[in-house]
C-alpha positions in Angstrom: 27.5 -75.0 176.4 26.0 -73.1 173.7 24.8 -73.7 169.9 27.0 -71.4 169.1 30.0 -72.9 171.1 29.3 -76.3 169.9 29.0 -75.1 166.5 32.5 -73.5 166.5 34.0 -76.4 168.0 32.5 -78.7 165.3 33.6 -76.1 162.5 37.3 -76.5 164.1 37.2 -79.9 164.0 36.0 -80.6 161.0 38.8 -78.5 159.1 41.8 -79.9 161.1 40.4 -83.4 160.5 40.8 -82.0 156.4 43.5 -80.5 157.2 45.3 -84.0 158.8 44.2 -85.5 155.5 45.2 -83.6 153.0 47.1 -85.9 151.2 43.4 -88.1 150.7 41.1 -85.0 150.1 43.6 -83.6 147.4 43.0 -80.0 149.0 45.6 -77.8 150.2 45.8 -77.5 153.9 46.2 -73.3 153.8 42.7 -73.4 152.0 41.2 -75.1 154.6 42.8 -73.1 157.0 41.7 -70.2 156.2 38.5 -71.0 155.5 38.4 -72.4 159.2 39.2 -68.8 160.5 36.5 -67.0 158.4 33.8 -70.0 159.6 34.7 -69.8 162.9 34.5 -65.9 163.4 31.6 -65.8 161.4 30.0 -68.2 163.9 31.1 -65.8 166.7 29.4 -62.7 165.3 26.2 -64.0 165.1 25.7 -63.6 169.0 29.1 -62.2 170.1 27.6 -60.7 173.4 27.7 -63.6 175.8 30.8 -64.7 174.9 31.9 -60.9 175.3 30.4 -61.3 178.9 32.4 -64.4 179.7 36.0 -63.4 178.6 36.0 -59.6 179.1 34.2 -58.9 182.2 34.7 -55.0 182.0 32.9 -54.7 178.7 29.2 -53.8 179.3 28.5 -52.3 175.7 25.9 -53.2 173.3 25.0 -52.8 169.7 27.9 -50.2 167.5 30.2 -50.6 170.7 29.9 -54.3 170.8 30.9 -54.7 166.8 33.7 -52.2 167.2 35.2 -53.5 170.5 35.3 -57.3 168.7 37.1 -56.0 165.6 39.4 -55.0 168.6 39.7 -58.3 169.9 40.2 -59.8 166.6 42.9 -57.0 165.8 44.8 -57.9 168.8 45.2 -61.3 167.9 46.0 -60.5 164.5 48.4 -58.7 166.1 49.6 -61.5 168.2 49.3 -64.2 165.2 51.6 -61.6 163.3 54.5 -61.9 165.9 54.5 -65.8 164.5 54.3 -65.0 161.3 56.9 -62.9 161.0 59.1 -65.3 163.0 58.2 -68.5 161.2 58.8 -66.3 157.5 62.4 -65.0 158.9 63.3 -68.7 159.5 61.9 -70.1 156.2 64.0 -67.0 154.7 67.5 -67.8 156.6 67.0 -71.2 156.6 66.4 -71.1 152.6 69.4 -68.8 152.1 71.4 -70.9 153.9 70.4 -73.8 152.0 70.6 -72.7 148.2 74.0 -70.9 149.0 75.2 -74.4 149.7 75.6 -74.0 153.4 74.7 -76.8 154.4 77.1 -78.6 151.5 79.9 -78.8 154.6 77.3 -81.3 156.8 77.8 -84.1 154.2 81.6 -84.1 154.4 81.1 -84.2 158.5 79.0 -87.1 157.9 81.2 -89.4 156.2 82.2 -92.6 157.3 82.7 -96.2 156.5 80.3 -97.9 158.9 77.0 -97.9 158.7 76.3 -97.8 162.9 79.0 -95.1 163.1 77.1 -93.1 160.2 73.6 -93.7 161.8 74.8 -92.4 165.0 76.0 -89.4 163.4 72.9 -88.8 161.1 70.9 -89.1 164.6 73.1 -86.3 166.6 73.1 -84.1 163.7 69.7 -84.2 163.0 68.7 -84.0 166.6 70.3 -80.7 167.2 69.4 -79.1 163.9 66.2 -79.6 164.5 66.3 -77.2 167.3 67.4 -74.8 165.9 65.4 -75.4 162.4 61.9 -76.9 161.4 61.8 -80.6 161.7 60.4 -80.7 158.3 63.4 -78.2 157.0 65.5 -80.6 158.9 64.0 -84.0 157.9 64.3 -82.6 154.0 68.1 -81.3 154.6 69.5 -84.5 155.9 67.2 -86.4 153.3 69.0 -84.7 150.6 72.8 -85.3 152.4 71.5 -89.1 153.1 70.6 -89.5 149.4 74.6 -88.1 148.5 76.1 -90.9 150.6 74.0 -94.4 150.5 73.1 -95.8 147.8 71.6 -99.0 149.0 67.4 -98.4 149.4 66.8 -100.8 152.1 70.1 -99.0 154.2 68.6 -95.8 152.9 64.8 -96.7 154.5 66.6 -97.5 158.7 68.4 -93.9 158.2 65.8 -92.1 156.7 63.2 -93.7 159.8 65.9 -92.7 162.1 66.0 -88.8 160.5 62.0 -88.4 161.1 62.6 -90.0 164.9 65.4 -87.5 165.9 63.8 -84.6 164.0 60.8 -84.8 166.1 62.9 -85.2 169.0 65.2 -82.3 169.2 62.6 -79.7 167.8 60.5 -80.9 171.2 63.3 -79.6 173.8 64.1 -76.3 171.9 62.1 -72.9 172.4 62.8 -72.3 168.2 62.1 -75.8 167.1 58.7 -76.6 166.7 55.5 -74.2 165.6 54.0 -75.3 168.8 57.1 -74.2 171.0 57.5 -70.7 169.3 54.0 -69.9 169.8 53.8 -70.3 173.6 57.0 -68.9 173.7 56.3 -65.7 171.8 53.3 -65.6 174.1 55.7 -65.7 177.2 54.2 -68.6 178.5 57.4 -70.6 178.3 61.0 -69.3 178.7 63.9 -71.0 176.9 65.9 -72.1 179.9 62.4 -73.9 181.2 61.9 -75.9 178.3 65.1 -77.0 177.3 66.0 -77.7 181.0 62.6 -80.3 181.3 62.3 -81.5 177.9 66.0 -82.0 176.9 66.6 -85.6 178.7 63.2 -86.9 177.8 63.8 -86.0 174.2 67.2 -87.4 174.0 65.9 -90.6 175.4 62.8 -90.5 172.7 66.1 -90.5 170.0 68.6 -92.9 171.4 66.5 -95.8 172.2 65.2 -96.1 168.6 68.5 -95.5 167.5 70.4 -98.2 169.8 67.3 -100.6 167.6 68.4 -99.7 164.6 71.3 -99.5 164.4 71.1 -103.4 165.3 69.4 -103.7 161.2 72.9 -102.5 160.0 76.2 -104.0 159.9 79.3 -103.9 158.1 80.9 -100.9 155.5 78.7 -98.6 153.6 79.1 -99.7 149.7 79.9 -96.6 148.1 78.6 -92.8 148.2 76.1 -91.7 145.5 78.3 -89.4 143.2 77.7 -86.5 140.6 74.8 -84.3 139.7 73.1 -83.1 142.5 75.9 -80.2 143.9 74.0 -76.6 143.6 74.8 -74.1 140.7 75.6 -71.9 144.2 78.8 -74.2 144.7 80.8 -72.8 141.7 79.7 -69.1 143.0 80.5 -69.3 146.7 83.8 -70.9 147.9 84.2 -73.0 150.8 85.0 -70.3 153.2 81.9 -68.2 152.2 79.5 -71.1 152.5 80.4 -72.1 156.3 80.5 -68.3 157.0 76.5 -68.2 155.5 75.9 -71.2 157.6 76.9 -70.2 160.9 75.9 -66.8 160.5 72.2 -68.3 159.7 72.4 -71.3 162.3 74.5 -69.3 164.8 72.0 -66.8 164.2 69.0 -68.9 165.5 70.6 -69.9 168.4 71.3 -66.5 169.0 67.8 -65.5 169.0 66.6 -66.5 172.7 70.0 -64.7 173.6 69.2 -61.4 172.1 65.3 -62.3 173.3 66.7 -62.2 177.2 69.0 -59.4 176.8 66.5 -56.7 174.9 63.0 -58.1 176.2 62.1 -58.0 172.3 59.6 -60.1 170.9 61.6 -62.8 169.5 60.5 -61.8 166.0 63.2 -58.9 166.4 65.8 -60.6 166.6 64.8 -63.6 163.9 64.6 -60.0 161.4 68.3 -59.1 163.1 69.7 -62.1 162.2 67.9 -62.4 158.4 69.1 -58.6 158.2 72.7 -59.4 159.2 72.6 -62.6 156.9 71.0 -60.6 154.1 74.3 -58.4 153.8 76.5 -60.5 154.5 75.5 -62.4 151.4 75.1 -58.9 149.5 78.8 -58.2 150.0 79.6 -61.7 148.9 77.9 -61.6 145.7 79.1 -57.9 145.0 82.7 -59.3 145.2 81.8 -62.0 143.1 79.9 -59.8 140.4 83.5 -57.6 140.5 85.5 -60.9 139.4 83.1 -62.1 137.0 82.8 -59.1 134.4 80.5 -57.4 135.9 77.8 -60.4 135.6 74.5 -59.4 138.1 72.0 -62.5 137.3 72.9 -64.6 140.5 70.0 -66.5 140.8 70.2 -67.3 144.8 70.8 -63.5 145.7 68.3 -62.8 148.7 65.4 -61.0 146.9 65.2 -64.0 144.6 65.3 -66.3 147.3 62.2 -64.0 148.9 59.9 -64.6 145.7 60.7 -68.7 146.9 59.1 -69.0 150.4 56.1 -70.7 151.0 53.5 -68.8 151.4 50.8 -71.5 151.5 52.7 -72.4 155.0 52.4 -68.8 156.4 48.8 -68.6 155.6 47.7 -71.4 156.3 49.6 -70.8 160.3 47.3 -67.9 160.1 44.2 -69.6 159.3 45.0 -72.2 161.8 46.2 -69.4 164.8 43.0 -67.2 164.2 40.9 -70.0 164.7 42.3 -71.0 167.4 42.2 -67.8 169.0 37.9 -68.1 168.1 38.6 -70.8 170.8 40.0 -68.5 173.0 37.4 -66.0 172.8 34.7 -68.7 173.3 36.2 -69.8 176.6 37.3 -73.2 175.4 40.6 -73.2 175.7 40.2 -71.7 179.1 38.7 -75.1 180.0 41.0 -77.5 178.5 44.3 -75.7 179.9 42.5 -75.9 183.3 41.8 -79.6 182.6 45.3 -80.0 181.2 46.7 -78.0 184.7 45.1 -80.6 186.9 45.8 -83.8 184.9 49.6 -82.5 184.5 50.3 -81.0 188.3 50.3 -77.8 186.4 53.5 -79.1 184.7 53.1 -77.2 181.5 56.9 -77.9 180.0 55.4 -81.6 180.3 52.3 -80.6 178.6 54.8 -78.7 176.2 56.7 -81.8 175.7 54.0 -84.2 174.5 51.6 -81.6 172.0 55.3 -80.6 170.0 56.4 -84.3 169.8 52.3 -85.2 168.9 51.9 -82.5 166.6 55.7 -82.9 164.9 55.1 -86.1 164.0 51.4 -85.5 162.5 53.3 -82.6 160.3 55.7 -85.5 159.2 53.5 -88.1 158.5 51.3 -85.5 156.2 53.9 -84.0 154.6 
């Protein structure tokens, strides 16, 4: 192994180690992240020849040729990194319309319930299958907010909110959408949706249930009283009851229609994530027109879609970037070539398994941080 190689690696470690601790070093994780990328490539170029000579066999050139075919290389991953992007900002986009049009307003009334087992078991399911079709953390914060609308003791508060992060983490494992790590391999056709969800459904289920069947033993009797008043959405009074469920199973039914329209057209999945936010988009366009026609004429809706777009987090998209084009330095330097191989053997080339265990490992380290 190279100086070179060693030094990458070190560079890579290094800024996911500051990256896994943001919450001590005070630095944003996109910042790192990016940083990462440039170090990392930077490192590359100083000598990019044999690594050249190790990945791309073909390639013989030297000098002006080398330099312009690894801007190539690097522009195809871009390229490749920009198929995730583009997913991961379509779901932030539905997922954030669906949430400040008060779509997800309808979950808290499916949730109520007197008991406290018969709520937790409810909070679990609900959570669990969201989550494959969201983020966990979108997930984890969503059923967070419906959780603080119905308990108001802190201790009771503390089992369900444990139980939310558990399931989360669970159901975004089996699903092809619901985990960064899953979309990636996914959009890189190394998966297929069937595969996944056919070997990692059971296990996952199994990684929610039994923690639930424990906690539930910490609760017993009726649930006190729900918190009330002062935390429904200005978006309530604008949409009725009918046009909020409509946004949310357009968005939700949307996502799970992705994989769908992925099999049918042989798209990139980031087609049909831009389908579905196009779809939502006017949808919610022709609500709002017909609400601007009954109120006067009034056009300052504050969670109309192009307000909503100046809202998404663009720290997350960039540091994905940062984090994906480093990775892809690892690529090029023949490392991850290695550890798949290693991983191929140790798993019986089981990579659903494989799969399985980095989204559940890497879901729960983007819990704990955040």
């Amino acid at each position: 192994m190279s100086t070179l190689t060693i030094a990458i690696i070190v560079v890579f470690v290094m800024g996911y180690a500051l990256i896994a601790t943001e919450s001590l070093t005070k630095i944003n994780k996109a910042a790192i992240a990016l940083l990462m990328f440039v170090f990392c490539w930077t490192l590359y170029m100083f000598d990019p020849a044999p690594f050249v000579q190790l990945m791309h066999h073909d390639f013989t050139g030297t000098g002006e040729e080398l330099t312009q075919f690894v801007n190539g290389v690097i522009s195809h991953h871009l390229g490749d990194t920009a198929t995730t992007l583009f997913f991961l900002m379509g779901a932030m986009t539905i997922v954030e319309i669906v949430d400040q049009n008060g779509g997800f307003n309808w979950v808290k009334d499916v949730m109520k319930t007197k008991s406290k087992r018969a709520l937790l078991w409810r909070i679990a399911f609900m959570t669990f299958f969201l989550s494959a079709i969201l983020d966990n953390l979108t997930t984890s914060i969503v059923m967070i907010m419906i959780l603080r609308k119905l308990i108001r003791d802190n201790g009771d508060r503390m089992i369900y909110a444990s139980l939310i992060i558990i399931a989360a983490n669970s159901g975004g494992a089996f699903s092809p959408i619901g985990d960064v790590t899953t979309i990636m391999l996914w959009n890189a056709g190394m998966i297929t949706a069937a595969g996944v969800i056919s070997e990692i459904f059971i296990p996952s289920l199994v990684s929610m249930v039994i923690p639930a069947l424990i906690l539930q033993l910490m609760l017993k009797g009726e649930i006190g009283g729900a918190v009330e008043g002062g935390e429904e959405r200005t978006a309530d009074e604008e949409f009725g009851d009918k046009q909020r469920k409509t946004i949310f199973f357009v968005g939700v039914g949307g996502l799970c229609f992705v994989p769908v329209f992925k099999s049918i057209t042989h798209l990139p999945p980031f087609v049909g994530i831009l389908l579905v936010l196009g779809v939502l988009w006017t949808i919610t366009e022709i609500f709002y027109h017909h609400l601007q026609r009954s109120n006067g004429g009034r056009d300052d809706f504050s969670k109309r879609v192009t307000n909503i777009l100046s809202r998404i987090d663009m720290s997350t998209i960039l540091f994905f970037l940062g984090i994906l084009m480093a990775v892809a330095c690892l690529e090029e330097i023949g490392v991850l070539t290695k550890l798949g191989s290693s991983l191929n053997v140790f798993f019986d080339g089981n990579h659903y398994a494989v799969t399985g265990i980095i989204g559940v490992l890497s879901s729960i380290v983007d819990n704990v941080r955040w």
